[in-house]
Structure formats: structure tokens, C-alpha cells
C-alpha positions as CSV (number, residue, x, y, z in Angstrom):
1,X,18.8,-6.5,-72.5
2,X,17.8,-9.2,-69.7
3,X,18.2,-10.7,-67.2
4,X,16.9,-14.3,-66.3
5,X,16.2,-16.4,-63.0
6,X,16.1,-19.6,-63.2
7,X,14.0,-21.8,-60.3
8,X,11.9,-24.9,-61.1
9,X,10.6,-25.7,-58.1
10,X,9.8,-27.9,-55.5
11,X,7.2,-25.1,-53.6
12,X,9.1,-25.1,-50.7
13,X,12.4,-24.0,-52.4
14,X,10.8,-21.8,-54.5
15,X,9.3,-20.2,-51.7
16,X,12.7,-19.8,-50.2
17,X,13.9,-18.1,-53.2
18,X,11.3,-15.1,-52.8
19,X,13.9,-13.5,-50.7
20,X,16.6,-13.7,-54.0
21,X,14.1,-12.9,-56.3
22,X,13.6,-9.4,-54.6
23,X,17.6,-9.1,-54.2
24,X,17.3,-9.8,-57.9
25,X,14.9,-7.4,-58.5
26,X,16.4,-4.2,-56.1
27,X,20.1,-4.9,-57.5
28,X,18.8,-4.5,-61.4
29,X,15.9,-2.2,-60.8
30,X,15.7,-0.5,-64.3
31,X,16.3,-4.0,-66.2
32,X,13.8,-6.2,-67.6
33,X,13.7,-9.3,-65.5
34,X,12.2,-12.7,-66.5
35,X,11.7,-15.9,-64.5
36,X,11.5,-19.4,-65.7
37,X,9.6,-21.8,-64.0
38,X,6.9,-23.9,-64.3
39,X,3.3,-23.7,-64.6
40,X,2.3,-24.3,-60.8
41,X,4.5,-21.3,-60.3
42,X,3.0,-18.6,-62.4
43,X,0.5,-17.1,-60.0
44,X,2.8,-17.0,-56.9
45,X,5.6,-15.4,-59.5
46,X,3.2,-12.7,-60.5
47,X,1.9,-12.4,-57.5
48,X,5.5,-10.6,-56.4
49,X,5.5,-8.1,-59.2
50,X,9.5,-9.2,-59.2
51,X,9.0,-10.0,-62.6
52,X,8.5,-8.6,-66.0
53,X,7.6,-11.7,-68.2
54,X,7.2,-15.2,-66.6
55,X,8.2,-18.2,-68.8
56,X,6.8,-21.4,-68.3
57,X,7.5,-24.7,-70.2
58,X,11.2,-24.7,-68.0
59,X,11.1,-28.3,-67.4
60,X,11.0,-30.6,-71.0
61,X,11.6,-34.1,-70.7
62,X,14.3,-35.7,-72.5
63,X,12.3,-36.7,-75.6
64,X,10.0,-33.2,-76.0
65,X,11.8,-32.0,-78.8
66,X,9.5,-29.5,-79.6
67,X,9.7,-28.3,-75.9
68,X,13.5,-28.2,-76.1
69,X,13.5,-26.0,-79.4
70,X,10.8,-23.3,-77.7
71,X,13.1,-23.2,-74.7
72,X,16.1,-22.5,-76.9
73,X,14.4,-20.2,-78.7
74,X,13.3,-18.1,-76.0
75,X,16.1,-18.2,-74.6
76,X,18.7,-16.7,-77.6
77,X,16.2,-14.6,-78.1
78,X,15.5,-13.1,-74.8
79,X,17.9,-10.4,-75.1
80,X,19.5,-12.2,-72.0
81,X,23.2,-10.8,-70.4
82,X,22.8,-12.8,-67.2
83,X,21.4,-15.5,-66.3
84,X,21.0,-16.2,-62.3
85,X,20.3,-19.8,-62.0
86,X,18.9,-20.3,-58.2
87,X,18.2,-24.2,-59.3
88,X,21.7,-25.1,-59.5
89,X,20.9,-28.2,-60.7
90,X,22.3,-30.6,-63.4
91,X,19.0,-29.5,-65.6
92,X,19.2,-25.9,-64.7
93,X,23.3,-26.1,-65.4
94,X,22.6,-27.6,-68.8
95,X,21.0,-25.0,-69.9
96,X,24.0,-22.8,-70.4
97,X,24.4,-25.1,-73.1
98,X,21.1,-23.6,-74.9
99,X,22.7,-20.3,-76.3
100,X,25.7,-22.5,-78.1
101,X,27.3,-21.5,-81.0
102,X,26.7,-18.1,-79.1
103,X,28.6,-16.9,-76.3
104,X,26.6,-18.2,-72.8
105,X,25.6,-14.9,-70.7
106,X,26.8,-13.7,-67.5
107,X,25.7,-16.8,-65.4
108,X,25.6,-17.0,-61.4
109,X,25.1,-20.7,-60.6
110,X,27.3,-24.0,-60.6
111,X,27.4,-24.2,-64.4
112,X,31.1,-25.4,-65.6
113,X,32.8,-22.3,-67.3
114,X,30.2,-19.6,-65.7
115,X,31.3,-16.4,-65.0
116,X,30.1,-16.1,-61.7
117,X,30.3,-19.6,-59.5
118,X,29.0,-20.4,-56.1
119,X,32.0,-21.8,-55.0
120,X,31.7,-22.7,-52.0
121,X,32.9,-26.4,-51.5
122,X,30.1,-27.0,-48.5
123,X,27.1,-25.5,-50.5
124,X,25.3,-29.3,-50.4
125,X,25.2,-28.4,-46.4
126,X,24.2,-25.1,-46.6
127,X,20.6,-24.5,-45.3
128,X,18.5,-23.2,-48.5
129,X,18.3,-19.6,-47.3
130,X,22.1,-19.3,-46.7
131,X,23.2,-21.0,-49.7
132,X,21.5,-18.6,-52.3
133,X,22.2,-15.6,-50.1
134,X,25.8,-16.7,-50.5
135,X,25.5,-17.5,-54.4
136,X,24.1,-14.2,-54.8
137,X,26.5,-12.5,-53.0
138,X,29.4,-13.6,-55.2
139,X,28.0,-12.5,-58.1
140,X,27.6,-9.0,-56.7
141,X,24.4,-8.5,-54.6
142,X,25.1,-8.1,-51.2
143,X,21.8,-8.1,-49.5
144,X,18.9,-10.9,-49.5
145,X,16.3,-10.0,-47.2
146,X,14.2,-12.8,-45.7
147,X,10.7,-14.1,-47.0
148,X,8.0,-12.2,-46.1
149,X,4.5,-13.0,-47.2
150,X,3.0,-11.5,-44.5
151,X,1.6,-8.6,-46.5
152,X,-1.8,-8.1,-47.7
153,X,-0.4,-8.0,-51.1
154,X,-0.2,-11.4,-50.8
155,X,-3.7,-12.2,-49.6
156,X,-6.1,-13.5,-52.0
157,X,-9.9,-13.2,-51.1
158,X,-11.0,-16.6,-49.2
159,X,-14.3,-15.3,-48.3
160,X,-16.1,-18.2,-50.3
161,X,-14.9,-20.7,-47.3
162,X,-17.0,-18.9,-44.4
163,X,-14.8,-19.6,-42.0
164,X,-14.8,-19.5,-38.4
165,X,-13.0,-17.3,-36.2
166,X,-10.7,-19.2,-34.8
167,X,-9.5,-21.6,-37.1
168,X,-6.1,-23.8,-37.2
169,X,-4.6,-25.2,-40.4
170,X,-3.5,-29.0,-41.2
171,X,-1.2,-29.9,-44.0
172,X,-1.0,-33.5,-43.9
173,X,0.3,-34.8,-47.2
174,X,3.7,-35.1,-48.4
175,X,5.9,-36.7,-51.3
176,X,4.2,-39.2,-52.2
177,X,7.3,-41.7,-52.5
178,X,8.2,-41.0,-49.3
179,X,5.8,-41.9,-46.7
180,X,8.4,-41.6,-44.1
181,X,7.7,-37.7,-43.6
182,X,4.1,-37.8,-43.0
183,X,2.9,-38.4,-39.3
184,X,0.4,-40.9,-38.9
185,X,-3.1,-39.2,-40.5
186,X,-4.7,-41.5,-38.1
187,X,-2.7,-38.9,-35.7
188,X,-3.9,-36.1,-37.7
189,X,-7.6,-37.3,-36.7
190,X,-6.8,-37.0,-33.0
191,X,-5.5,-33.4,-33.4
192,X,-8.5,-32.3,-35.4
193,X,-10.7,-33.7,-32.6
194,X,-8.6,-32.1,-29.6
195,X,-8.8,-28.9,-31.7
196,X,-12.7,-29.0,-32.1
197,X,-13.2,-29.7,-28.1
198,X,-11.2,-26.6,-27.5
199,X,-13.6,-24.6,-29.3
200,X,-11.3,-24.4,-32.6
201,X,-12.0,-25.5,-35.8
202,X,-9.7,-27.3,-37.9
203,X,-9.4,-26.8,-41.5
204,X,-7.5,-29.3,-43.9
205,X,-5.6,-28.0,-47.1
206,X,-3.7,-30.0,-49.8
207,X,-3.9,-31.8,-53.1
208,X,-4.3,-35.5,-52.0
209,X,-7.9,-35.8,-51.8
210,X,-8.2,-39.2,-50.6
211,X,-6.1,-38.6,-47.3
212,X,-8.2,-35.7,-46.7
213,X,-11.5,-36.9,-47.2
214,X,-10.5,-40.0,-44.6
215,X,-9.8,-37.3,-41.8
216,X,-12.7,-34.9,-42.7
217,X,-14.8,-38.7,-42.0
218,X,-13.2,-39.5,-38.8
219,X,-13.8,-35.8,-37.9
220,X,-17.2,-34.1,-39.4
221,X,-16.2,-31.0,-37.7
222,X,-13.5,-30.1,-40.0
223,X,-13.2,-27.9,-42.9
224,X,-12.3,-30.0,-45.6
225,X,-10.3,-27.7,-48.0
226,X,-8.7,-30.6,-50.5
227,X,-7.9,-29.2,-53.9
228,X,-9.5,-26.3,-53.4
229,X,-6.7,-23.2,-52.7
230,X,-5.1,-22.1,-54.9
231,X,-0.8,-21.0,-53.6
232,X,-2.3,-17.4,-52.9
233,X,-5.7,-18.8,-51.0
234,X,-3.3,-20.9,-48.5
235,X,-1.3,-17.9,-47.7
236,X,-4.7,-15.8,-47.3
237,X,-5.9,-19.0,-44.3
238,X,-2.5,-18.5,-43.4
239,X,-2.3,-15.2,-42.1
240,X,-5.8,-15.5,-40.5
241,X,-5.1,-18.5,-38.9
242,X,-4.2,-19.0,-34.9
243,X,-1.5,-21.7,-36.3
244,X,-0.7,-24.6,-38.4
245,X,0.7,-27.9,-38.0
246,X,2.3,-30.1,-40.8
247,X,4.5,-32.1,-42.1
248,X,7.8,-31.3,-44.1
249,X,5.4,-30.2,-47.2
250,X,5.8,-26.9,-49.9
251,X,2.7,-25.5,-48.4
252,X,3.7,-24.8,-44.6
253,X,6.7,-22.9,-46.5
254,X,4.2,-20.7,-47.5
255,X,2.2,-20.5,-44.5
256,X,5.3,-20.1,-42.2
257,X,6.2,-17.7,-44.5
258,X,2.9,-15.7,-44.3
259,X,3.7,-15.3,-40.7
260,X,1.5,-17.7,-38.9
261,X,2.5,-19.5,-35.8
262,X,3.5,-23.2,-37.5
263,X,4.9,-26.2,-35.7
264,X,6.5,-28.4,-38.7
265,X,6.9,-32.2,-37.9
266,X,10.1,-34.0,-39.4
267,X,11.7,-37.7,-39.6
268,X,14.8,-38.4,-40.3
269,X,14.1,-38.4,-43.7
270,X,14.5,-35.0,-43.7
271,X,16.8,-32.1,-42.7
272,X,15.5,-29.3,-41.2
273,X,19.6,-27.5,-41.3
274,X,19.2,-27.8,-45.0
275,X,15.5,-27.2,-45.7
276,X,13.5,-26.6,-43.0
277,X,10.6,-23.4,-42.7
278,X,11.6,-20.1,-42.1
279,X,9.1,-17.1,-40.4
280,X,8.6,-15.4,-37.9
281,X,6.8,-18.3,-35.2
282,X,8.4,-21.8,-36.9
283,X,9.0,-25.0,-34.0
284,X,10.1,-27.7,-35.6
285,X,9.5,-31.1,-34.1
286,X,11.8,-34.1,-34.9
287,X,11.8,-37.7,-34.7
288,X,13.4,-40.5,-36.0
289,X,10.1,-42.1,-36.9
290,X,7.1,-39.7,-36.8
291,X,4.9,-42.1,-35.4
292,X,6.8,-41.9,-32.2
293,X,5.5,-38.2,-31.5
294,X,2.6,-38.4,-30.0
295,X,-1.3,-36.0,-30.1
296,X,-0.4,-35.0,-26.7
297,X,3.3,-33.0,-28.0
298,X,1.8,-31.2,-31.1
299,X,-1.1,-30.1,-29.3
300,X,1.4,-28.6,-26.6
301,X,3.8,-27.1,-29.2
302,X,1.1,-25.2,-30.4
303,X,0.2,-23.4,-27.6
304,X,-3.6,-22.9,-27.7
């Protein structure tokens, strides 16, 4: 028999479920556990040794019939007696569906008809920590402990980047489709520069390329890491770092949670009561429109 976990993503919630995930694991010790999740998950998932088998593929669109049938398959066939669904999404709900005419599992989510529901009526105003500490707990497991990636079992070797001694890390992307959480990068470009004349060098990390590159120009004097860490390789610069400063993005979830010293910039866009970094050094920094908050404030929240 099995037991699955259900989480999809984004990075920063599935960061924020490491915590569950080791609940998960300590509550059913001797049982094989499997996670489904997506591909840009795998290597943090196996990472935690939480896991027995990983499953990727847990996100078909609506017209990937063959997707649908391999996730059905796995799924009635996974030996599975309870399903914890830490997505608690329509999707993730749907899925209950997937072992019909069979009886569903055991299933701890918001699922109609599961046997174990969250049901707490203010869940949608829970912050992200609480909320599955609290799901969890009603199906049985009493204690979540916090996110900790502060462990050199979580530090990949990032040698290949020669970096400096005292470095600081910059996260300045964001969703894409909303432009509204990212400060200015032409603000970004001013911290860089006030890091380099204090004898620190800054070092950019992220997917989107083009922003990146247009900071490293304005700024020669930074490490320009676009597209080139891997999950595990920016929690490695995280715990080496002196700090970091970003925006509302997955990745400074995973270097808060590494333990490094991260000031985290928000708009009103975004809610840091519902999603915002946990760790063990985490100031948040909060206007209605990030362009408001000036160079001179971030470089003071961090402390150099």
C-alpha cells in the first residue's frame, strides 16, 4: 500500500510544503510514499529523501488524453489508501475523480465527499504555512515542523561560479503577467552599484535572461547567474551568501528558507499574511507601488 502527496507547484508553495512533506514522511514512516508534481520539481523532491517514487506528468491539459489515461493509470494502480492533496485546488480536487468506478482513497484535502476535509471556513486567509499545518492536523498529524534548507544536505556544489567572498544575491524577475511585483530593475541597477562600492559583489539569479543581461550591462561588476542554477545551486549561493534582496518570486522562498538574511519587496499585488517568505532573517518591505521604495531603504534593510 501508498500513500500519495499531491503539490503542483508554484516554487514558492511548494517550498512551503517541505515542512508537510516531512510531517508526511515521520507520521507514515514504514509506508511507501509518492509525490506528484511536475517536472521542475523532481530534483528539489529528491533532494528531501521524503519520497519513495516521484511522479511527474501531474499537470495534463484539458485535451492530453494520453496524459490523462497515464495519470489514471498510475494512479489505480499505485496501491494508493490515502491521498494527501496539499494543492487543494479545483485540478488537484478533481483528481479524486480518477480512481472511479473504484472507491476514492483516504483523502485529506477540500475534495467534495473526502474523508478527511480541511474545514476550516477561513482557509483562503490562512497564511500558506498555517493552512496546511492545519489541513494536516485534521487528518491526524499533529506536528509540521518549519522549512529548513539550511542543511548541507541541501547544498549542491557551486564551485564552477568562483565566487567572491562576500557576495549578495538579486532575484529580480517575477510573474511575468504581473509586472506589478517587480521593483523597478532600473532600481535593481542602483543596488548592484551601491553593493560593489561597498566592497561586495552582487550576483543575479533567475530565468528571465533579458532582464538580467540589462542589469549585468548597467553594472559589469556583477555576477550574472541567468539560467544558470539549478533549485539546489540557489540554495547552495544561498547559504553562502551575506543576504538577498528580491521580489515576491519562488526563488527567495528558497533562499529565505536556506537561512540567509533576505529582505523580500512587495506591492499590493501581493499578500505577504497569505504567502509571504518564511526563515530564520526574512524583512519584508511593502508598498502600494514598488516604485515608491527607494535604493536608499533596501540598502538600509539589509544591513551591510
Amino acid at each position: 500500500m501508498a500513500i500519495l502527496v499531491i503539490k503542483l507547484g508554484a516554487l514558492g508553495d511548494f517550498v512551503q510544503a517541505l515542512g508537510p512533506f516531512a510531517a508526511i514522511r515521520h507520521h507514515h514512516a514504514d509506508t511507501r510514499i509518492i509525490l506528484l508534481t511536475t517536472t521542475a520539481y523532481r530534483e528539489l523532491a529528491e533532494a528531501s529523501r521524503f519520497f519513495d517514487d516521484v511522479w511527474t506528468g501531474g499537470r495534463p491539459s484539458g485535451l492530453d488524453i494520453g496524459g490523462w489515461l497515464v495519470l489514471r493509470r498510475r494512479m489505480r494502480g499505485g496501491g494508493v489508501e490515502r491521498v494527501y492533496d496539499l494543492q487543494t485546488s479545483d485540478r488537484s480536487s478533481f483528481y479524486r475523480n480518477l480512481f472511479w468506478p473504484a472507491a476514492a482513497p483516504e483523502w485529506s484535502g477540500i475534495a467534495r465527499g473526502c474523508s478527511h476535509p480541511h474545514t476550516n471556513p477561513d482557509r483562503d486567509v490562512m497564511h500558506t504555512v498555517e493552512r496546511q499545518a492545519e489541513q494536516l492536523s485534521q487528518a491526524g498529524i499533529a506536528k509540521v515542523p518549519p522549512v529548513d534548507l539550511a542543511g548541507p544536505e541541501w547544498k549542491s556544489d557551486v564551485s564552477r561560479f568562483e565566487l567572491k567572498d562576500r557576495f549578495i544575491l538579486l532575484a529580480p524577475g517575477g510573474a511575468a503577467h504581473r509586472p506589478e511585483k517587480r521593483w523597478p530593475s532600473g532600481n535593481f541597477v542602483a543596488l548592484a552599484k551601491a553593493l560593489v562600492e561597498r566592497g561586495i559583489t552582487p550576483v543575479c539569479v533567475g530565468t528571465e535572461e533579458a532582464l538580467i543581461d540589462s542589469i549585468s550591462a548597467q553594472c559589469p561588476e556583477m555576477l550574472n547567474l541567468a539560467g544558470q542554477t539549478s533549485l539546489l545551486d540557489v540554495v547552495a549561493l544561498a547559504q553562502d551568501a551575506v543576504a538577498a534582496v528580491g521580489n515576491d518570486t519562488g526563488p527567495m522562498h528558497l533562499v529565505a528558507s536556506a537561512g540567509c538574511a533576505s529582505v523580500v519587496l512587495y506591492s499590493n499585488e501581493s499578500d505577504p499574511a497569505l504567502c509571504g517568505q518564511r526563515g530564520a532573517s526574512v524583512t519584508i518591505l511593502r508598498r502600494d507601488n514598488l516604485a515608491d521604495l527607494s535604493v536608499a531603504e533596501v540598502v538600509d534593510a539589509v544591513s551591510l
